[in-house]
C-alpha positions as CSV (number, residue, x, y, z in Angstrom):
1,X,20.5,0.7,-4.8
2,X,17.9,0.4,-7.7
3,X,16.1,3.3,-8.9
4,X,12.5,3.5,-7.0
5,X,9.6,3.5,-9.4
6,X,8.6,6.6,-8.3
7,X,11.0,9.4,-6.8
8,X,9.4,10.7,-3.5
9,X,9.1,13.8,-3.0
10,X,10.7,14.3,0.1
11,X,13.9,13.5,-1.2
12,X,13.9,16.6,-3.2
13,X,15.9,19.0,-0.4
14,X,14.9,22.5,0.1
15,X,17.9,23.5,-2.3
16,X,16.9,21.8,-5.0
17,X,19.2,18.1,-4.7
18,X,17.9,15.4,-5.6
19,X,18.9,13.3,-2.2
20,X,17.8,10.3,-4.4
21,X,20.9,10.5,-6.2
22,X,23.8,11.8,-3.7
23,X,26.0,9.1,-2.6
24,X,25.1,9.6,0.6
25,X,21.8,7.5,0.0
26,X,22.8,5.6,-2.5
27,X,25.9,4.2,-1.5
28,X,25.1,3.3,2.1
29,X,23.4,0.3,3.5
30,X,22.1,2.8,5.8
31,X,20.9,5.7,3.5
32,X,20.6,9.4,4.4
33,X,16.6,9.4,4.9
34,X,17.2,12.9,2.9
35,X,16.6,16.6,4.3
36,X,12.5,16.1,4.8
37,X,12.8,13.3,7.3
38,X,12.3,14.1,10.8
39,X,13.8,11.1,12.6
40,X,16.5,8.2,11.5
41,X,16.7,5.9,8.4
42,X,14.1,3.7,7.4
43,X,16.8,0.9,9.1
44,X,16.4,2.6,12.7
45,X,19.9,3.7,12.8
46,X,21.6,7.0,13.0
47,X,20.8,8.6,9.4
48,X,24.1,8.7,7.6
49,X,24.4,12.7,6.9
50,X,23.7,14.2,10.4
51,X,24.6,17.6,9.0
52,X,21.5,17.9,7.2
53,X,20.1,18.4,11.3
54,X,22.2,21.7,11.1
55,X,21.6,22.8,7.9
56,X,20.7,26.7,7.5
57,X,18.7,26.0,4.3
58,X,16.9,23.1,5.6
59,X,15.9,25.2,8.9
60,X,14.9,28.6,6.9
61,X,12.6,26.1,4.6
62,X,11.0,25.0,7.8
63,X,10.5,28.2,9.2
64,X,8.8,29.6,5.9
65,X,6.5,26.6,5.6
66,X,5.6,27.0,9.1
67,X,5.1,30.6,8.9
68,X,2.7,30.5,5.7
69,X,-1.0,30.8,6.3
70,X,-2.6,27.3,6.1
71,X,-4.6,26.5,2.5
72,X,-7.4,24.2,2.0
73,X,-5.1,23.8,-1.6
74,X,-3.8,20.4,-2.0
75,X,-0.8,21.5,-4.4
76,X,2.4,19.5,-4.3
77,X,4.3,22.9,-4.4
78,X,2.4,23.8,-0.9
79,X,3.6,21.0,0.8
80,X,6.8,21.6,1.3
81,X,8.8,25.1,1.3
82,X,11.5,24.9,-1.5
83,X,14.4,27.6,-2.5
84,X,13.0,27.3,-5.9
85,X,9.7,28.6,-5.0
86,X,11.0,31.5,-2.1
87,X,10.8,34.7,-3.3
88,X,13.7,36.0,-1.7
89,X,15.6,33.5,-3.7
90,X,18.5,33.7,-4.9
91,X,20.2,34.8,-1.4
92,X,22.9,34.9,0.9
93,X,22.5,31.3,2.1
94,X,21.3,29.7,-1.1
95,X,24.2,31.4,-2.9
96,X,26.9,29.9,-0.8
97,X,25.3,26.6,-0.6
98,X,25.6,26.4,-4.5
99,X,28.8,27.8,-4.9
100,X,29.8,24.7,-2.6
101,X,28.4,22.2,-4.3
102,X,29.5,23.5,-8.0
103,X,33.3,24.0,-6.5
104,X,33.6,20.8,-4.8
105,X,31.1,18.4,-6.7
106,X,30.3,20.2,-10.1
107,X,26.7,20.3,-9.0
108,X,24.9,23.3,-10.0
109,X,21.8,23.8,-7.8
110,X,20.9,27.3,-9.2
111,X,20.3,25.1,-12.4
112,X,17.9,22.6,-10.1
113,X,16.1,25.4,-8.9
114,X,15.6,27.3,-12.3
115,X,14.4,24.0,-13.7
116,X,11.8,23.2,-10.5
117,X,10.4,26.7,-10.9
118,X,9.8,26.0,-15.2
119,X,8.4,22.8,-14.8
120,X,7.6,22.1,-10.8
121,X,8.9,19.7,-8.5
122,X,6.9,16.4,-9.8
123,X,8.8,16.7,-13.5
124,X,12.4,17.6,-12.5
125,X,12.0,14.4,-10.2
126,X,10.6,12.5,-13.0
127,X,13.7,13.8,-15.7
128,X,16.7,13.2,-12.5
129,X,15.0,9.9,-12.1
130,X,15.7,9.5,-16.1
131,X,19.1,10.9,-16.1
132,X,20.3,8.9,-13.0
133,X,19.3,5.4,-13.9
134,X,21.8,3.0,-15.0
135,X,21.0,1.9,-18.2
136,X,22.9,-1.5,-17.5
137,X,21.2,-2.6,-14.0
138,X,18.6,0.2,-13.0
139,X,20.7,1.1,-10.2
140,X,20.7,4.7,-8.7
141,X,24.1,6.6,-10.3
142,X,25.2,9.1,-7.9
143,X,25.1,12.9,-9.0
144,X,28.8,13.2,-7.2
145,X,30.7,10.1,-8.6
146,X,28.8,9.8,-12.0
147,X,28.7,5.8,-11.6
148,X,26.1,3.3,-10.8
149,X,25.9,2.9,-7.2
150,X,25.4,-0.8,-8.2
151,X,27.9,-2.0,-10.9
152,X,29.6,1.5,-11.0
153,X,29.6,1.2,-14.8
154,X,30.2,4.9,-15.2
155,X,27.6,7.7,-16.4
């Protein structure tokens, strides 16, 4: 997959992944739409990580953005509800989450989330886009494999 312009924004999940670069969307022919999308893949199909329907993170970030009094404020960081901006963050659920993902992928998400909260959710998208573009063929590397999803020259 080649590395989009522009990294949407709802492909930044609630804690702090980058779905643009998990092998989940890259890899596939049918990509994860990431944790944001309410129905299937851009292709019609079945998304390609169905957990992210049962995710606890996902569903707390839904209820808090639900729960928030409306604001006339058009502020990217209103839009959607994000660990990184919670202030009960860290907790129980975030913590276990990340503990997960550093274990079994060496992806620290506490680090995402500091780094969201310094410099918002625009510019950490704008420096994942710049760390996790092949310099060979612009293709997407994953965050998990540390290759290019295209020619899998390595990171």
């Amino acid at each position: 997959m080649i590395m989009p312009d522009k990294n949407k924004k709802k492909m930044l999940a609630p804690c702090g992944m980058d779905c643009m670069v998990c092998s989940r969307h890259c890899y596939h022919r049918n990509p994860c739409p990431g944790c944001f999308s309410l129905g299937s893949s851009s292709a019609g199909r079945a998304p390609a990580a169905p957990l992210r329907k049962s995710c606890d993170i996902r569903r707390c970030a839904r209820e808090r953005a639900l729960s928030r009094p409306s604001s006339s404020e058009s502020s990217p960081e209103k839009e959607i509800f994000r660990c990184a901006v919670c202030p009960d963050y860290p907790c129980a659920l975030s913590e276990a989450l990340e503990k997960h993902f550093l274990v079994r992928y060496d992806i620290d998400l506490s680090a995402n989330n500091e780094e969201i909260r310094r410099v918002g959710s625009e510019e950490f998208l704008r420096m994942q886009k710049e760390e996790f573009t092949c310099s060979v063929c612009r293709g997407v590397i994953s965050v998990q494999d540390q290759e290019c999803s295209i020619c899998q020259v390595a990171k």
